[in-house]
C-alpha positions in Angstrom: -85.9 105.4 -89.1 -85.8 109.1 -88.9 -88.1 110.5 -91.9 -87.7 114.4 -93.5 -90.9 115.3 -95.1 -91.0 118.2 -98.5 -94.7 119.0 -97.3 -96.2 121.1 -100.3 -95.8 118.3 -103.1 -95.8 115.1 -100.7 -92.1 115.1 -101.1 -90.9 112.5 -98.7 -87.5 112.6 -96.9 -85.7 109.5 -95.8 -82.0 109.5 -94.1 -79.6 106.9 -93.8 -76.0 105.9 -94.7 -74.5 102.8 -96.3 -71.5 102.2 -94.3 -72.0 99.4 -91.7 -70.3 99.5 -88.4 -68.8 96.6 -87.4 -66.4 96.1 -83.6 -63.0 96.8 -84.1 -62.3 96.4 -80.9 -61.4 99.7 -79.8 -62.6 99.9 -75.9 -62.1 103.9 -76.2 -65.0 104.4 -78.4 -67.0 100.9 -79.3 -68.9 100.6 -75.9 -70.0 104.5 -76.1 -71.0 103.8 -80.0 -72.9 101.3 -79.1 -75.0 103.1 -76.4 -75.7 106.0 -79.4 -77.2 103.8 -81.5 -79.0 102.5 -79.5 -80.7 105.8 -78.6 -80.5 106.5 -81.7 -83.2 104.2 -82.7 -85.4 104.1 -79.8 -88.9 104.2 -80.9 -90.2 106.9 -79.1 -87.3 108.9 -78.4 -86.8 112.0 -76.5 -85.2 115.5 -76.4 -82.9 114.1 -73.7 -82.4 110.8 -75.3 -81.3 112.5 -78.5 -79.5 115.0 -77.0 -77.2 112.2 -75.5 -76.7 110.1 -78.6 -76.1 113.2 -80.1 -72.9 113.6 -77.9 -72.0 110.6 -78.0 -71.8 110.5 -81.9 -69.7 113.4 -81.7 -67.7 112.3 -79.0 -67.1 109.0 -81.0 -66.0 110.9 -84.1 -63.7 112.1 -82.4 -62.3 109.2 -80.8 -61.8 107.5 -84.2 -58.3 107.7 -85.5 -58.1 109.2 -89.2 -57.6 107.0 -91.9 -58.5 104.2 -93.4 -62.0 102.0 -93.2 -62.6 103.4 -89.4 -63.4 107.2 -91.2 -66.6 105.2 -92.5 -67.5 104.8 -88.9 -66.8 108.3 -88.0 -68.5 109.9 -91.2 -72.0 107.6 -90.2 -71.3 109.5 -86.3 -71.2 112.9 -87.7 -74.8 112.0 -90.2 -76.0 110.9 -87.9 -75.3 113.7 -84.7 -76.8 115.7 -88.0 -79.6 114.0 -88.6 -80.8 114.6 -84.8 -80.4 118.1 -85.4 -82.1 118.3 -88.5 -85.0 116.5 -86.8 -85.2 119.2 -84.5 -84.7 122.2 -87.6 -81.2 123.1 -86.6 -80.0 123.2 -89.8 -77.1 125.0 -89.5 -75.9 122.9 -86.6 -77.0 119.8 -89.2 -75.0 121.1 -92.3 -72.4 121.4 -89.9 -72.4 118.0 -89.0 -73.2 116.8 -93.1 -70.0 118.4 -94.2 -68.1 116.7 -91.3 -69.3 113.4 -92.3 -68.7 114.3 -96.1 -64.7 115.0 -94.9 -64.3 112.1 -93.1 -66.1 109.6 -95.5 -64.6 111.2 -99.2 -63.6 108.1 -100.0 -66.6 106.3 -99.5 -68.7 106.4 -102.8 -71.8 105.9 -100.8 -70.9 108.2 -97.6 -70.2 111.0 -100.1 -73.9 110.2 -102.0 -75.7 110.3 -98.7 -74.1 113.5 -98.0 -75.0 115.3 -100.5 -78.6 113.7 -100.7 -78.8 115.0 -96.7 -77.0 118.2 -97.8 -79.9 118.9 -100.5 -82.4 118.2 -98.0 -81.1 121.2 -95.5 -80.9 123.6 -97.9 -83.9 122.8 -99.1 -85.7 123.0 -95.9 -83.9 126.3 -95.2 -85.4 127.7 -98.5 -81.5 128.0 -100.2 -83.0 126.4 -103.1 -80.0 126.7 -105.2 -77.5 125.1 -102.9 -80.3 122.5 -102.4 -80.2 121.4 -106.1 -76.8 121.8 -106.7 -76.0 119.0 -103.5 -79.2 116.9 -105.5 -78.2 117.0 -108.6 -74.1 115.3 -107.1 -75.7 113.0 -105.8 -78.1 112.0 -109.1 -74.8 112.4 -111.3 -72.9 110.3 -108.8 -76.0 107.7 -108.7 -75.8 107.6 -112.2 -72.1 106.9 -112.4 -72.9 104.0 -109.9 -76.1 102.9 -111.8 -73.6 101.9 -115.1 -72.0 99.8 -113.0 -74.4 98.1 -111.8 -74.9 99.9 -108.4 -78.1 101.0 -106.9 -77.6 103.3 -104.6 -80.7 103.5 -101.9 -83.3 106.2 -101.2 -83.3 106.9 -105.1 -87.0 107.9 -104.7 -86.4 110.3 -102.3 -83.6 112.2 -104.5 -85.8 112.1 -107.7 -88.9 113.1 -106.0 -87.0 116.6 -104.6 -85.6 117.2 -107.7 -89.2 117.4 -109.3 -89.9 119.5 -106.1 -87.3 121.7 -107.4 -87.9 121.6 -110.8 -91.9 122.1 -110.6 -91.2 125.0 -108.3 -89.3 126.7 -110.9 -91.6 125.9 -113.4 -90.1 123.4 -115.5 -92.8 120.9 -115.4 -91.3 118.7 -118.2 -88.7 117.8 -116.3 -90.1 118.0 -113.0 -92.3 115.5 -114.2 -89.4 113.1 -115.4 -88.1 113.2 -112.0 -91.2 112.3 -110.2 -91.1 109.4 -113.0 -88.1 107.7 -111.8 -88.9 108.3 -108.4 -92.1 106.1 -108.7 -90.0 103.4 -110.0 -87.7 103.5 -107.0 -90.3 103.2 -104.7 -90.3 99.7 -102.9 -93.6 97.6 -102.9 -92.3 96.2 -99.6 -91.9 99.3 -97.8 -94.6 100.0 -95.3 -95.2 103.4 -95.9 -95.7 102.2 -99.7 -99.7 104.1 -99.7 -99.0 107.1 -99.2 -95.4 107.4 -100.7 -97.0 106.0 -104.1 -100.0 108.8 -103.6 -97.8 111.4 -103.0 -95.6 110.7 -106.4 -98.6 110.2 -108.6 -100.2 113.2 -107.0 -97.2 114.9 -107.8 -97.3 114.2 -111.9 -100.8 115.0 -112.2 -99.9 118.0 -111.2 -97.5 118.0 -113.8 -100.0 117.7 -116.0 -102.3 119.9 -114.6 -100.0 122.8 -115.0 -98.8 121.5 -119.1 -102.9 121.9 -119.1 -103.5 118.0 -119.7 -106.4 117.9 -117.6 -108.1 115.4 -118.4 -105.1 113.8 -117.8 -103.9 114.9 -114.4 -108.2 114.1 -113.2 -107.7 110.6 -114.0 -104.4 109.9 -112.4 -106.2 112.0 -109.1 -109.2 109.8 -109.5 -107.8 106.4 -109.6 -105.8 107.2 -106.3 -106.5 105.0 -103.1 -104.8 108.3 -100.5 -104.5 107.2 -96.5 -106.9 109.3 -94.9 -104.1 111.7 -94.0 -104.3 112.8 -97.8 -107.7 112.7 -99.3 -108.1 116.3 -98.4 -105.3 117.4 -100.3 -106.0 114.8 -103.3 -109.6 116.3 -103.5 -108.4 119.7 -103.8 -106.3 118.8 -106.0 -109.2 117.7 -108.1 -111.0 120.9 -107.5 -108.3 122.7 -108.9 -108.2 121.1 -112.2 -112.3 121.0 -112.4 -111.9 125.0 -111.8 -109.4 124.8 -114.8 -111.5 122.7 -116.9 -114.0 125.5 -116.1 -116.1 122.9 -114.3 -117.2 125.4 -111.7 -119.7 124.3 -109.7 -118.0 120.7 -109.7 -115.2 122.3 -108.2 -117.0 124.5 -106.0 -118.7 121.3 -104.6 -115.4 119.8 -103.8 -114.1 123.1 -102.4 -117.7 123.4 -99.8 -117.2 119.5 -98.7 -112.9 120.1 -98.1 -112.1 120.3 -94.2 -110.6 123.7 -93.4 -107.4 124.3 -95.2 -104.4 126.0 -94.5 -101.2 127.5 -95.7 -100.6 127.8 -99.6 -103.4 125.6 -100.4 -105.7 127.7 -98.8 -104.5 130.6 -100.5 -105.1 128.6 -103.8 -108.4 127.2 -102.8 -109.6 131.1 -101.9 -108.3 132.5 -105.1 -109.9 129.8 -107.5 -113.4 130.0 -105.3 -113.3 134.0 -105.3 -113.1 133.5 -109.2 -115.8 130.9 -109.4 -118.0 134.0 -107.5 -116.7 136.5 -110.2 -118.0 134.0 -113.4 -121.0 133.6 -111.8 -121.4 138.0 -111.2 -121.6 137.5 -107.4 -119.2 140.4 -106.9 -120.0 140.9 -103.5 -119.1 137.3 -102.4 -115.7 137.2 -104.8 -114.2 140.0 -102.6 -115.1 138.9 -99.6 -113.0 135.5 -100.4 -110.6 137.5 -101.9 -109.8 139.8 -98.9 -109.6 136.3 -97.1 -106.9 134.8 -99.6 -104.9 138.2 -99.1 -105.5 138.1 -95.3 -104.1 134.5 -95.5 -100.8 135.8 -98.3 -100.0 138.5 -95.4 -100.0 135.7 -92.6 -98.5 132.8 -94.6 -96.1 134.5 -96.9 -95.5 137.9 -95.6 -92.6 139.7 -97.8 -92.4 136.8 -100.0 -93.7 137.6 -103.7 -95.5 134.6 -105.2 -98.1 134.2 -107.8 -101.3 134.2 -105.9 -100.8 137.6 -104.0 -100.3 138.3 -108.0 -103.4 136.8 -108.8 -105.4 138.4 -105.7 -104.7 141.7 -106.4 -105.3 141.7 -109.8 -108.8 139.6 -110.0 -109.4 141.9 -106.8 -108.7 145.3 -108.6 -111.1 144.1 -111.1 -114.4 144.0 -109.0 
């Protein structure tokens, strides 16, 4: 199964659609159908083989005659054509493509939720944050609906842990942390990526708390995590962080020495918090050396983008 990844918070992206294809005996399309899927879930696949069930999708869709249980068919084509380009961060090609599928399957309570849940995720992954939460937030209220009926709808985990993305990146913690809540309890025990989706959630509310300031809090969830190697870098940073809050310096400055080198945002937060640890201690010298690094790191990682750590930089920085 194809897998979208929201990297910052561990937010994990899964996509799929309900409607199941079954023959209808239509030579024109079925045999050609067939042959996409089949690329489709090859494995190991490649650009050409993706290219070609990506055509073929489309060429399928197209085939389909309007109307009736058959737009199903052609709606899980077009997500699917998008889903290919998505993979490959053509997201305008993919929205394309998730709108057409949206058109075709409107009548499809589950087509429509998968659409906007896949919708969400290229917006979001083309940093139109807004549009993102508006296409989340259909397809929570149209979960919801389903739920009181006694509906589940599937990758619930995946919608509630990006709305917490979107919601802690705005800075509404409370109710970022309510959606990483019900995204733990959507998680399947049987899935086998169950490790590190579980990690990524709970690392996700102790941040939560961590920024409400329940430290001692957000250390004990960190702490009692079992992370895949793959994570326990960013789950012992994590750690650091709230030691440095605590004002637990040279704890977290031990964790921060032993951490592999970092990159991106966290190593812009990592820089920041060790330049201060230098400034507590009076070692002027070494604080702005790390915090010309950090601001060499802002200009690299997130050059024209305003964010709170170039804030932070600058200000500890003027203050040497």
């Amino acid at each position: 199964m194809r897998s979208l990844f929201l990297t910052i918070l561990f937010v994990l992206f899964l996509s799929s659609l309900l409607s199941q294809q079954e023959g209808t005996g239509n030579a024109l399309w079925e045999k050609d159908l067939k042959k996409a899927n089949e690329l489709y879930l090859l494995t190991e696949p490649t650009t050409e083989t993706d290219s070609l069930a990506l055509n073929l999708f489309i060429e399928v869709a197209g085939k389909i005659p309007q109307g009736g249980i058959q737009d199903s068919i052609a709606a899980d084509c077009f997500a699917k054509a998008a889903n290919i380009h998505q993979g490959y961060q053509r997201f305008i090609e993919a929205s394309i493509q998730y709108h057409q599928a949206l058109e075709r399957g409107a009548m499809f309570a589950g087509i429509r939720y998968t659409s906007w849940l896949n919708l969400g995720s290229n917006h979001y992954f083309s940093f139109r944050i807004d549009s993102a939460q508006l296409y989340f937030e259909k397809a929570s209220e149209l979960a919801d609906t389903l739920k009181a009926k006694g509906r589940t709808l599937p990758e619930l985990d995946v919608l509630y842990n990006s709305l917490g993305a979107i919601y802690f990146e705005s800075a509404n913690y409370n109710q970022a942390q309510n959606y990483f809540e019900q995204a733990r309890q959507y998680i399947s025990k049987d899935a086998p990526e169950y490790r590190d989706l579980i990690t990524g959630i709970e690392n996700n509310i102790a941040n939560c708390y961590m920024k409400r300031h329940r430290f001692d809090t957000a250390l004990f969830i960190l702490r009692s995590l079992a992370p895949s190697p793959n994570q326990q870098e960013i789950i012992r940073q994590n750690m650091a962080h709230v030691l440095f809050e605590q004002g637990k310096y040279d704890s977290a400055l031990a964790i921060y020495n032993t951490l592999n080198p970092l990159s991106g945002f966290n190593r812009i937060v990592a820089l920041n918090n060790i330049a201060r640890i230098f400034m507590a201690r009076g070692d002027w010298p070494r604080a702005e050396k790390v915090f010309d690094s950090s601001l060499s790191e802002i200009r690299k990682e997130a050059a024209g983008i305003r964010n709170k750590e170039e804030a932070l930089a600058y200000l500890y920085r003027s203050r040497l």
